[in-house]
Every structure is written in structure tokens, then in C-alpha cells.
N, C-alpha and C positions, 0 to 999 in steps of 0.2 A: 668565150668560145663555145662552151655547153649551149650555152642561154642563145647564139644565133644557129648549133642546128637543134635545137627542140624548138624554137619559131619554124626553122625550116619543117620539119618534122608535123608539124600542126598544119602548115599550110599544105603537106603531101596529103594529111588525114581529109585537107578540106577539099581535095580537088584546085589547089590553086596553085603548084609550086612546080616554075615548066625546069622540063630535065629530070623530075619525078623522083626515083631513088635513083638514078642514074646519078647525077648532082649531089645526092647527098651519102650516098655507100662510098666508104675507101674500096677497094679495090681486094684488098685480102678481110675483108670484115668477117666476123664472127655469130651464130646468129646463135641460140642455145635454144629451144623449143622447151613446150613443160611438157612435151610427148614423145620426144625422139631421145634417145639417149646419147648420142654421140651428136657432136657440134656441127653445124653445116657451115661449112667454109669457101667466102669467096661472093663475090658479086652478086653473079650468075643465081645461082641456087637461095641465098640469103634473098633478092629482089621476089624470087618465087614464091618463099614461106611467107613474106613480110603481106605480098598485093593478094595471097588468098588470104592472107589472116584477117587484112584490111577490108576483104568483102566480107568475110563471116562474122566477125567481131562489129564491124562499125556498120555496114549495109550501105543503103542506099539514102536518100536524104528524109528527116523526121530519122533515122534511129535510133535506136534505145543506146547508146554507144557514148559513154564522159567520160574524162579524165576527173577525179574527182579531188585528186592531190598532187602537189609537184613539189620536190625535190633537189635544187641545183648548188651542184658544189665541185670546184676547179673542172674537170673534164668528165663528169659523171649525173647525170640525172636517174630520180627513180621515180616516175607516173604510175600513180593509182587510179587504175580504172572498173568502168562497172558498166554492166550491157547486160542483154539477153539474145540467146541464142535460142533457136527452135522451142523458145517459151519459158527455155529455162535460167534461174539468175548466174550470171557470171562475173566474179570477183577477182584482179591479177593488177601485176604489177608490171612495168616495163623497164628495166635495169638496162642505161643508154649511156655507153663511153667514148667520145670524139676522141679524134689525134689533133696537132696546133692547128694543122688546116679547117678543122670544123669538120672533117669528114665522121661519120658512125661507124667505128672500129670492132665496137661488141654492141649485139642485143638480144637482152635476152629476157625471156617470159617467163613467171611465174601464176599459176593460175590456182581459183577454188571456188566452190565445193567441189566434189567430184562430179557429181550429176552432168554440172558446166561444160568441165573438162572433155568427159564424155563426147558431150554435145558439138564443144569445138574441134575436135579431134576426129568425130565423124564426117561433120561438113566438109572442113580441111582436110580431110582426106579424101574426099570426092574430086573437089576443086584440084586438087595436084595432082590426082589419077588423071583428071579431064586436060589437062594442061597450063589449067590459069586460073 
């Protein structure tokens, strides 16, 4: 169940997966930020943080943007990734929990050095002010 949506999940990263996170968010999903303190709950707003995080974190095609580790066990994956953001290096992990349906119930980010952090937390915050 993990194992077909972190496929699903790779091909949303790739541009290939139609239905998008619409197809792969449950409905009441969880999203945790490494910058916001309180949880964002729900579709709607989780699909928001996830498709800015997705421009800022991974880009456009050539980006700096890998998973470098994976993790899968009964309903829980944890991907280790590494990119660069406005030049700087960024190091984080992606903690991903399905329900039986396959759906992504919780995700949640962990990120570092601070510098990184920074860096995604100012883009990502443009991107969400701007609407997308």
C-alpha cells in the first residue's frame, strides 16, 4: 500500500501522475511544515503547501532536487532528500503515511541546515502570498 502511493508520489514529483494530488491526498490529510507551527489540515490547503513546496524544492526540469534514501514499512515511508534553493544546500526528510486505500493521510517535513530552511521558507512564502 506505502510502496504504490510513494510510486504515485514520484510520478506527481515527475509531472506524470493525471489527477495530480487530487488522486493521491485523502480528504482530511495532515500536512506538518518545518516552518509553520500548527498542522495544516485538509485537502484544500495541504495540496497548496505540497505544489509551492514542489516548485521551490524540486524546480523546473535539470533541478538540483533527489531523493537520496527511501524508507518503506506497513503504511509509512521516510525519503531523504537534497536540492538547492537560491544557491543554498538543502537537506530534509519527507515522513509519508497512506490509509488502506493508498490515500496520503499525513506529510510531513523535516528540513536542514538553517541557512536552507531560510531559503525555502522565504520562496514558499512568496509562492503562497502569490496564490500558487
Amino acid at each position: 500500500m506505502i510502496d504504490d502511493a510513494i510510486a504515485r508520489w514520484h510520478r506527481y514529483l515527475g509531472g506524470e501522475l493525471p489527477g495530480g494530488l487530487d488522486e493521491l491526498l485523502a480528504d482530511d490529510v495532515v500536512f506538518y511544515s518545518p516552518v509553520v507551527y500548527t498542522p495544516q489540515r485538509g485537502k484544500p490547503v495541504t495540496t497548496q503547501y505540497l505544489e509551492a513546496a514542489s516548485r521551490t524544492l524540486v524546480g523546473g526540469v535539470g533541478g538540483a532536487f533527489r531523493y537520496t534514501k527511501q524508507v518503506l514499512s506497513g503504511d509509512t515511508a521516510v525519503l531523504e532528500f537534497e536540492t538547492s534553493v537560491e544557491g543554498r544546500y538543502v537537506n530534509g526528510v519527507d515522513i509519508i503515511r497512506c490509509d488502506d486505500a493508498g490515500r496520503i493521510v499525513e506529510f510531513r517535513v523535516m528540513m536542514r541546515p538553517l541557512r536552507g530552511i531560510q531559503a525555502v521558507h522565504e520562496q514558499m512564502g512568496r509562492l503562497l502570498a502569490a496564490g500558487g
